[in-house]
N, C-alpha and C positions, 0 to 999 in steps of 0.2 A: 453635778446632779446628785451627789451621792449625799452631799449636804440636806438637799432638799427632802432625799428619801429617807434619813434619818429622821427628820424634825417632822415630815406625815406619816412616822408611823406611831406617834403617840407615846413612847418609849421614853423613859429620862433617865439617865443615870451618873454616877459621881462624877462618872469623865465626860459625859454632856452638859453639866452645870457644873461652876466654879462658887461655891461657897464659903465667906468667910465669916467670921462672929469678931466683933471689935468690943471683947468680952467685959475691956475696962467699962467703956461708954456704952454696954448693951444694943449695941445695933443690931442686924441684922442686914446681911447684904448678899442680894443672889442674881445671878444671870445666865443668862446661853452660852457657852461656849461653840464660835463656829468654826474654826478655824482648828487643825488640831496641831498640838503643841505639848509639850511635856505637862505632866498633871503638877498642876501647882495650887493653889490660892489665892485669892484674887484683890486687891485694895480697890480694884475700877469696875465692876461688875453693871448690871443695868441697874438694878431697884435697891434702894439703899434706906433702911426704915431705921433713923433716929429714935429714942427714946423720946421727944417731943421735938415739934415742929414737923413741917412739910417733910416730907419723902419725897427724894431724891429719884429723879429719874434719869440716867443717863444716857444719852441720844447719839447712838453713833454714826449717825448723819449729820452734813452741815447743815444750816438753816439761812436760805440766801432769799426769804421770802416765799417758797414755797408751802408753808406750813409745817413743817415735820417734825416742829418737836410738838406739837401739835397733834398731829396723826398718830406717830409713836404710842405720847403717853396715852392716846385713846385705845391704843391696844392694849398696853400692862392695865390699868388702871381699869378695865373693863371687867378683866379678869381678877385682879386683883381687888376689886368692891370698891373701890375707891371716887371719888367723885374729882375729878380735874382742879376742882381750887385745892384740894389738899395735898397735889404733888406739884414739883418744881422739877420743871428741866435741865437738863444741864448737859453742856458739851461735853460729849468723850475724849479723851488724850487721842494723840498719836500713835494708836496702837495697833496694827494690824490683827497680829495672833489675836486679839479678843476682838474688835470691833472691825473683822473684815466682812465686810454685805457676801453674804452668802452667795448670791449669783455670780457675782463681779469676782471673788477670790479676793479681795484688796477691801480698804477704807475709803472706798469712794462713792460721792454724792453726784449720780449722774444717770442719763438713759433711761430714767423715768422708771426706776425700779425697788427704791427705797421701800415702799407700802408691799408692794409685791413680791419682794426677798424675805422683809420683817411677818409679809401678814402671821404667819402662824409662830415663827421663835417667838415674837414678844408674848404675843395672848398664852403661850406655853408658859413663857417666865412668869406673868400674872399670877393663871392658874398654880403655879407651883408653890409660888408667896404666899398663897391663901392659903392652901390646902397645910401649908408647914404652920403657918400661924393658926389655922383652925386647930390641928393635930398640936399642939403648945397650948392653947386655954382648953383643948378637953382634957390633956392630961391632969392639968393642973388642977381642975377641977371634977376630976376624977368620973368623967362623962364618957361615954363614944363618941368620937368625933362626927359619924352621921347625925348627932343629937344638937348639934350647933351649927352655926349657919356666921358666911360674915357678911358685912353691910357696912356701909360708910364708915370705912376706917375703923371698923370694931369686931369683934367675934363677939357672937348674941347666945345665950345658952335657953330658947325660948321656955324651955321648961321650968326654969327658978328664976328666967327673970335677970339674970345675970347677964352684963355685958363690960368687954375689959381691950383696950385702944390697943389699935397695932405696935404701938410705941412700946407701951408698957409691955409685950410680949417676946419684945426682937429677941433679946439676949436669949430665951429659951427657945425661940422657933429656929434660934441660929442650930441649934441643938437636934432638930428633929431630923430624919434620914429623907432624903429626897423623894417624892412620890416615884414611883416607876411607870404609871400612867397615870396620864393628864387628860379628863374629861373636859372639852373645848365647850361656851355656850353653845346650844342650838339661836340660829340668828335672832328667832321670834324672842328671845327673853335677853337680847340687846337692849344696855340702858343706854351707853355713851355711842356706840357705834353706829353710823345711818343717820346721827342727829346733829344738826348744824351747831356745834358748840361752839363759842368763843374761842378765837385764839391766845394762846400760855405767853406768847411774846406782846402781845400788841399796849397791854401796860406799860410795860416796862420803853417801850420805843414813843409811845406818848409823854411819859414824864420824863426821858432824857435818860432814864438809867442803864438804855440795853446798851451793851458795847457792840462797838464793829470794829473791825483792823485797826482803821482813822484815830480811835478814843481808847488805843494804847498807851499809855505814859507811863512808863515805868521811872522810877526815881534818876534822876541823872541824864535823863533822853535830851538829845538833841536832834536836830531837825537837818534830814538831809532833802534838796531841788537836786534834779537826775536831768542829764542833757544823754540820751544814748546817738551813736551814729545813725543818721538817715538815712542811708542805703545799706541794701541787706546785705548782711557781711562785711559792711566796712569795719574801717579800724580809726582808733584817736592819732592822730601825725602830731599835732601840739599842741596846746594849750597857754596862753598868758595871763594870769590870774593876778597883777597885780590890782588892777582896780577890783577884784571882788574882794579881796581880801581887807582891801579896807571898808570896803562896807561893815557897817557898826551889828555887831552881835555876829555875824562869819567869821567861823572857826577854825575850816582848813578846807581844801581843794582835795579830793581824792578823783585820783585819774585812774583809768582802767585801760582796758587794752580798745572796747569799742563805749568806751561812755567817761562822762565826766561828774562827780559831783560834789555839788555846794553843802558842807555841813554849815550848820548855824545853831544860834539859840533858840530862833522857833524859826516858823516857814514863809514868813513873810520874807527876812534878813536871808534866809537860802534863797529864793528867787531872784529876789534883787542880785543876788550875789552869782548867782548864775547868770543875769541876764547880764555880767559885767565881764562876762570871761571873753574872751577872742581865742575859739577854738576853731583847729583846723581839721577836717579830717581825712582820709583816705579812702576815697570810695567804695575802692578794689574793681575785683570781676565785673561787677553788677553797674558800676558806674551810667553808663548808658542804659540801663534798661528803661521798657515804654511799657504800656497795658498795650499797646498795638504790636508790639513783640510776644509778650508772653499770649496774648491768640491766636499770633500763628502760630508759636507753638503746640497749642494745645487742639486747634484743626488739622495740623500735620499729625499727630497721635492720632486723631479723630481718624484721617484718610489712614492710617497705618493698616496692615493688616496683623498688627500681632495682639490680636484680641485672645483673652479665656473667656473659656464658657462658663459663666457664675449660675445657670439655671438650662435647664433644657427639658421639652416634654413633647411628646408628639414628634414630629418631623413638620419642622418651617420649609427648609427647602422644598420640598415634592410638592407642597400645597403654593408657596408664593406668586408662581407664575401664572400670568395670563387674569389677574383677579381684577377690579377695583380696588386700588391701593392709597394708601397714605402714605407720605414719606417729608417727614419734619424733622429738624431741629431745634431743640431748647437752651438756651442759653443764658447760663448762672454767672452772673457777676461776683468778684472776690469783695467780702463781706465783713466789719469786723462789728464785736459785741458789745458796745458801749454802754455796759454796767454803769449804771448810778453814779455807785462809789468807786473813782479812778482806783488803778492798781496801789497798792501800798503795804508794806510792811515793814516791821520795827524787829532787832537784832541786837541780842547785846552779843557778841563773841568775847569768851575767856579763856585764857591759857589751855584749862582741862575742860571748858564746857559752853554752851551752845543756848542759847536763849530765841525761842523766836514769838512773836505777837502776829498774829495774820488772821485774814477769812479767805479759808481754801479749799474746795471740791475733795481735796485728796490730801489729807493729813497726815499721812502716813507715810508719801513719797514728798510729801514739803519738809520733811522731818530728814529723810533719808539726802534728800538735795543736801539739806544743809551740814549736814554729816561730812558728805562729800567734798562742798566747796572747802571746808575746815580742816579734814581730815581725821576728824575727833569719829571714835565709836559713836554709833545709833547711839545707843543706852546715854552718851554724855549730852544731845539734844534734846530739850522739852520743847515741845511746840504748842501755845495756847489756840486753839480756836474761836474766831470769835463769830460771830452774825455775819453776814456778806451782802453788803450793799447790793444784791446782784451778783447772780454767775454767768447765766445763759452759756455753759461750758468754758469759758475764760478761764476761771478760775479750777479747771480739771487740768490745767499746767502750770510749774512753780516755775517759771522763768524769774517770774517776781521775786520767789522765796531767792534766788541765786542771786539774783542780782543786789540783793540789799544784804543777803551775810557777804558777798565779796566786798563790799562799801563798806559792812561793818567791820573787819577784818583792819581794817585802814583807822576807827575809831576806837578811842578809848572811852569804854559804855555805850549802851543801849544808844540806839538810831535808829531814828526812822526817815523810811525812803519811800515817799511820795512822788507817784509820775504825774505829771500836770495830762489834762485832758488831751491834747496835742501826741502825747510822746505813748498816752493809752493808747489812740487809734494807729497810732503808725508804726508801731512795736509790738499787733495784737497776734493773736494763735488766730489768723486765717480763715474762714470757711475760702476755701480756693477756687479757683474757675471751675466751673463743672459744664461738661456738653451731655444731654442726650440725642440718641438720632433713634427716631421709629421709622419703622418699616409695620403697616396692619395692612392684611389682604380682608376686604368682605366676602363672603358667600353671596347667594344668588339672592338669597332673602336678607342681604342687608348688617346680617352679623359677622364678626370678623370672624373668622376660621385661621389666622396667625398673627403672632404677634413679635416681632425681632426688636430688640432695645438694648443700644449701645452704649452704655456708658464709660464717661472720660473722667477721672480725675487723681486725686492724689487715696495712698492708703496709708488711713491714719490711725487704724488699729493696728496694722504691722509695727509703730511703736507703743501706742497709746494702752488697746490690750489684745498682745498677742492672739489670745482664744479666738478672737473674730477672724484674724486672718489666716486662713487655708489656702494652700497651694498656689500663693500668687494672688488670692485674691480678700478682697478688703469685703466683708461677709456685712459692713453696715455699709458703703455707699451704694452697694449692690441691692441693699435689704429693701423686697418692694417692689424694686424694676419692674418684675413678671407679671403686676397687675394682681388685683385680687377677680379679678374676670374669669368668669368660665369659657375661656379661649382655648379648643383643641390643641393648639399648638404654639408651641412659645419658645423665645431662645432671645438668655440673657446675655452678652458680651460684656468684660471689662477690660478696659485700655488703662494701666497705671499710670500716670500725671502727674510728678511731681512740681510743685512751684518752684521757685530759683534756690539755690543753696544760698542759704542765709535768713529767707524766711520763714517765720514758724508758722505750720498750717496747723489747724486743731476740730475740735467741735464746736458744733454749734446749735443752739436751740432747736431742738427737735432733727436732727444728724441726718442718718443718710436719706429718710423720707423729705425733708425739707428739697434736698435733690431730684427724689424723683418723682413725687406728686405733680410739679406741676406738666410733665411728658406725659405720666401714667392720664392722668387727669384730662389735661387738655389732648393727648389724643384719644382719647375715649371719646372726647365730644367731638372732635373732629371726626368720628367714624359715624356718630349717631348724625351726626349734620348733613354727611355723604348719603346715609340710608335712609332720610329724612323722615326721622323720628326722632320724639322728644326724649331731651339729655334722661330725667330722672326713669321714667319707663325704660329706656335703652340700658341703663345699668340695670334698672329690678330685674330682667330678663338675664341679665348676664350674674347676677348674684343670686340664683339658686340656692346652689353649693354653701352659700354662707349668709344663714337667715340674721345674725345678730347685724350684717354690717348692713343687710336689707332693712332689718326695721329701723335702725339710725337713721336711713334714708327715707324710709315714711316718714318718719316722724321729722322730719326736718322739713319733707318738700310738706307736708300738712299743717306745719307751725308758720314756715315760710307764707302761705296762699301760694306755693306754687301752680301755676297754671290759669292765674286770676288776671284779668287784662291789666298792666302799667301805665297803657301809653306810650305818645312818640318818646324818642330818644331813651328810654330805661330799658333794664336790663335783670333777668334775674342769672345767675351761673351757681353751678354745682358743683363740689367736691366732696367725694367720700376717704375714707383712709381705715386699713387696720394694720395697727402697730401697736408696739407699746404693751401689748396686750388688749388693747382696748379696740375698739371702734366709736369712728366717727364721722357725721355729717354734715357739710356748711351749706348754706344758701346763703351768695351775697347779693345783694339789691343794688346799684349804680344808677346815676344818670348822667347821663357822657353829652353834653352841649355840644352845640354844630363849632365851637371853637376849637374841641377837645379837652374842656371841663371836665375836670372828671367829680362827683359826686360822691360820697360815699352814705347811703339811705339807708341800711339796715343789715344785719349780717346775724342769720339764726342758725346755730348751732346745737345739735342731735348728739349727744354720747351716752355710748357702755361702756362703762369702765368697770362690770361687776360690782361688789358691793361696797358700795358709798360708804366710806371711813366716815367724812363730814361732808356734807353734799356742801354746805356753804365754800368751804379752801378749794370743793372743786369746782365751782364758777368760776370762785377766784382765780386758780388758773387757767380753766380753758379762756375766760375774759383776756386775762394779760397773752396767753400768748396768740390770741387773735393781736391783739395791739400789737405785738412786736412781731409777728407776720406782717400784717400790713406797713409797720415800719420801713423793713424790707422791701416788700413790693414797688411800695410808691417812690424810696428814696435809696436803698441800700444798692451801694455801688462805689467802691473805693477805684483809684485811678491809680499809674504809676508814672512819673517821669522821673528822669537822670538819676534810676534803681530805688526813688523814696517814694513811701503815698504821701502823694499831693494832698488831700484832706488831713482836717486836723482837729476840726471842733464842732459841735453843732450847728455854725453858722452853714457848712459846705458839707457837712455830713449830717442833715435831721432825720429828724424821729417823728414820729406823728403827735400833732399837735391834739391839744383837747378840743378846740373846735371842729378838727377836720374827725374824730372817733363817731363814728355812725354808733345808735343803738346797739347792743349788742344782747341776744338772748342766748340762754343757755339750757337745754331741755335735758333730765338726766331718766333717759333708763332704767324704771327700779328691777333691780336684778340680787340674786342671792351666791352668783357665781363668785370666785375668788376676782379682790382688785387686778384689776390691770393701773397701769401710770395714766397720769394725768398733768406732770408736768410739761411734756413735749406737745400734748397730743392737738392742742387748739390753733397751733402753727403751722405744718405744711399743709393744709389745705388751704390758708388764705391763697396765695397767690395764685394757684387752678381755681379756685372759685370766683376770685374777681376777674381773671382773666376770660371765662365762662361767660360772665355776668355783662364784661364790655363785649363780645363778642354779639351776643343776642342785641344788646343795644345799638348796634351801631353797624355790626357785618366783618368787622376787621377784626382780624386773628392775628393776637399777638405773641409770641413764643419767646420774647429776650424777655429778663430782668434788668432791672427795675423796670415796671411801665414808663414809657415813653405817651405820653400825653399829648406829643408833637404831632403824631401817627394815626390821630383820633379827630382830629382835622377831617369836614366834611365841608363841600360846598353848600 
């Protein structure tokens, strides 16, 4: 926080910006320092103004589709007068000390907080670019610098007329003393910010030029196919590699302790060459494990009595007894993120130094991985960044990064280690079983008066990041539990849950709200169904306290026609959520057939997210993650027999299809408030909204993931 309170109070000084002058080539290169670290000078800073050509922006977030290098340079370039085709993005190194996100402490792309960390450091960087290039063409032209004004890449002297390119100025603005206050736009005199600009990447991913991991090729690369052990924790017992080895262009077998793999000249001759091996493996511990084992595990935790209390207000006990009560369980299926573009990275390992090629949430701990597996210092790893097919939190773990330096380690030059689709889903970072159990009492008029919510699962910021977790408890699967309801009395329980030793659990799109929306959600509608009143009224009355996440909900059930007749068998359902920063609200529209068809007719979504960087990238993603909510709901459910997931590719593990995506609208909130995120925030509330939605349709209450369609079955 202390980060924060520096960068609002308007303040800049030597040791808050790192400054350097690239005096031969006249540049100019300035940025934030967030992170603090001994005063030095900087080669990587964020704004980098060449003496001709685009200016360089450097983005010390990944870009996995989200938009953000995008968002970013609409903050510098705001401030800094500049118009978006005149700057170029560019990935930042692996560097914590300069490009750690401010919130987070670390180089990480995740939690839906990039715009929200950045809003004000960048617009400050902007602002300070300008203000040093202003103060350089008024010296030089012997003016006040209140007397010039900049504009599209140029400082304008309106008095004589004179104007002279930021290019032409670096070498001397390198020169000028830091502002010590930075006057920020008022919003009204926004040119790039609030307006749907084009995205900086989407060229370059049309004509074939953007890189991803996959379109690494360093000179000399060869191509590794990856078999790892199918049960978690096993180990490789043997392997027979003569027929891969003759497969033509296969180079060599590299064995590991729990994997095997096929180096080649490209990735066709690895596979083949994989698929030649007769490997044996070791199951271990895990050998027998079922998904019917690991739930009753995680319903024995459930019955335990050795819950924390993650929330508490009021007194639950004194009020629970004697009421009209609810008493549910929700039940989350283990879930994995099947990105686009399968896991991959490229690795040259040298005697004194460390190569790596990859698209990774956390660049800075993919860096440090690879340090480790080598045993080389940090300083002797570079790590390129490149685009990322897709994170949805996947890529916020470098098992990937590890496991291609230890393969490289085994090569002479650069490899790349490519997991086939199969070995993604069965090897992924986990979203793990999750249980909720409610307990809601109503009052005499219908309203609940408590609310008890017991959450089961694993805690993945005890290693993921520390800060979250306190006293035992995991401060994001918990985050939310308590309802945003004006309920007198509440009490959050957490049961820790870990999944088996050997599997790795992680995040996942849109974290711990994904968990407990659909409990918070669906039992809110289960209390309003008891007090027979409708879903959207019965929250307005309970959202008083919090008018921003009220009017999402107007304005969704109004977009919606909530309350317009459907018809037999349709449905409409509701889900609100604040997270993220932001607020938001879904109406999903269904029609559930007497077979148990399920439909999907329409899904209108209401968000605040404060002030719209690009309203367009934020359709964009409240859109996508409605789609991979829904992916979820209707199909996400991995299994486990004899310790390995049975699933392995889109055939037995889908995703939603283009014909099966309903409409999807997206209403934004004009607000002047600071952004909240917008990457998580269009995902948990699909599953309480659709689950809402078949509810009204048809009378049957469904509480497990994935929907089961069997269950919807009506005479």
């Amino acid at each position: 926080m202390g980060i924060l309170a520096a960068t609002a109070s308007g303040q800049l000084s030597r040791r808050g910006f790192l400054i350097s002058a690239a005096l031969a080539g006249g540049s100019l290169v300035i940025g934030p320092r967030f992170a603090e670290a001994a005063e030095t000078f900087s080669p990587d800073p964020f704004i980098r103004i060449p003496p001709a050509g685009p200016i360089e922006l450097v983005i010390p977030s990944a870009e996995m589709g989200q938009g953000v290098y995008t968002g970013i340079a609409t903050l510098i370039a705001e401030e800094l007068e500049v118009a978006l085709d005149q700057v170029r993005a560019i990935a930042a190194p692996a560097d914590p000390s300069r490009y750690a996100h401010p919130l987070l402490g670390d180089q990480v792309t995740g939690g839906s907080v990039t715009i929200r960390g950045f809003w004000e450091p960048m617009r400050r960087a902007g602002a300070a670019a300008r203000m040093m290039l202003v103060a350089a063409a008024a010296r030089d032209w012997g003016v006040p610098a209140s007397a010039c004004r900049a504009e599209a890449g140029e400082v304008v002297h309106p008095g004589s007329g004179r104007r002279i390119a930021y290019g032409a100025l670096a070498g001397k603005a390198a020169r000028e003393p830091v502002p010590q206050q930075v006057a920020l736009k008022p919003a009204a005199e926004y040119r790039l910010i609030g307006k749907p600009s084009p995205r900086l990447d989407t060229p370059d991913k049309v004509n074939g030029r953007a890189l991803f991991g996959l379109d690494a090729h360093p000179p000399g690369v060869s191509f590794a196919a990856l078999a790892i052990c199918p049960t978690f924790g096993g180990t490789l017992k043997a392997v027979e590699d003569g027929d891969a080895l003759r497969v033509k262009g296969v180079r060599q077998v590299v064995r590991l302790s729990d994997a095997v793999a096929v180096v080649a000249d490209n990735t066709g001759a690895a596979r083949k060459g994989l698929a030649a091996l007769r490997i044996t493996w070791d199951p271990g511990a895990n050998g027998g494990l079922t998904t019917a084992e690991l739930e009753r595990r995680i319903d024995g935790a459930m019955a335990s009595g050795a819950a924390l209390v993650a929330h508490q207000s009021g007194n639950v006990a004194d009020v629970e007894a004697g009421r009209p009560v609810i008493e549910a369980v929700y039940r989350m299926p283990i879930l994995a993120h099947t990105a686009m573009e399968p896991m991959n990275c490229t690795v040259h390992v040298r005697p004194e130094s460390c190569e790596v090629w990859v698209g990774t949430q956390v660049a800075g701990r993919a860096r440090q991985a690879a340090a480790q597996v080598t045993g080389l210092p940090v300083e002797k790893v570079v790590v390129h960044n490149h685009l990322l097919g897709g994170g949805f939190g996947r890529r916020l773990d470098h098992d990937g990064v590890v496991m291609a330096t230890r393969v490289a380690q085994q090569v002479d030059g650069p490899v790349q280690v490519v997991w086939s689709r199969e070995e993604d889903i069965r090897h992924d970072s986990y979203r793990y079983l999750n249980l909720s159990r409610l307990v809601v009492r109503l009052g005499p008029d219908g309203m609940p008066v408590s609310w008890r919510h017991r959450v089961v699962g694993p805690a993945i910021m005890a290693r993921f990041l520390p800060i979250l977790f306190k006293d035992g408890i995991d401060l994001d699967i918990t985050g939310g539990a308590e309802s945003p309801y004006g309920i007198p009395n509440k009490r959050v329980e957490y049961v820790r849950h870990e999944g088996p030793e050997g599997m790795l659990t992680g995040n996942w799109r849109g974290v711990g709200p994904t968990r407990n929306a659909p409990a918070v959600e669906g039992g809110i509608d289960e209390a309003a169904h008891l007090a027979g009143r409708d879903p959207v009224e019965y929250r307005r009355q309970l959202l008083g306290g919090a008018p921003r996440l009220r009017g999402v909900l107007d304005l969704a059930a109004e977009r919606s026609g909530w309350g317009a007749p459907l018809g037999a068998d349709r449905g409409r359902g509701v889900a609100v959520l604040a997270d993220f920063g932001s607020f938001a609200a879904l109406v999903a529209q269904v029609h559930v057939g007497r077979d148990g068809a399920l439909k999907l007719e329409r899904m209108v979504c209401a968000v605040d997210c404060g002030q719209a960087v690009n309203p367009g990238i934020l359709r964009q993603q409240v859109e996508s993650g409605i789609v991979y909510g829904l992916s979820a709901a209707l199909y996400g459910r991995l299994t486990i027999a004899d310790g390995a997931v049975v699933e392995g590719n889109f055939d037995d593990s889908p995703v939603l299809r283009i014909h099966e995506c309903p409409p999807i609208e997206v209403h934004i909130v004009p607000s002047a408030e600071p952004p909240g995120g917008v990457g998580e925030l269009g995902t948990p509330g699909v599953a309480p909204a659709l689950m809402n939605a078949i509810f009204a349709a048809t009378g049957k209450r469904l509480r497990d993931l994935p929907i089961d369609t069997r269950q919807l079955r009506r005479a």
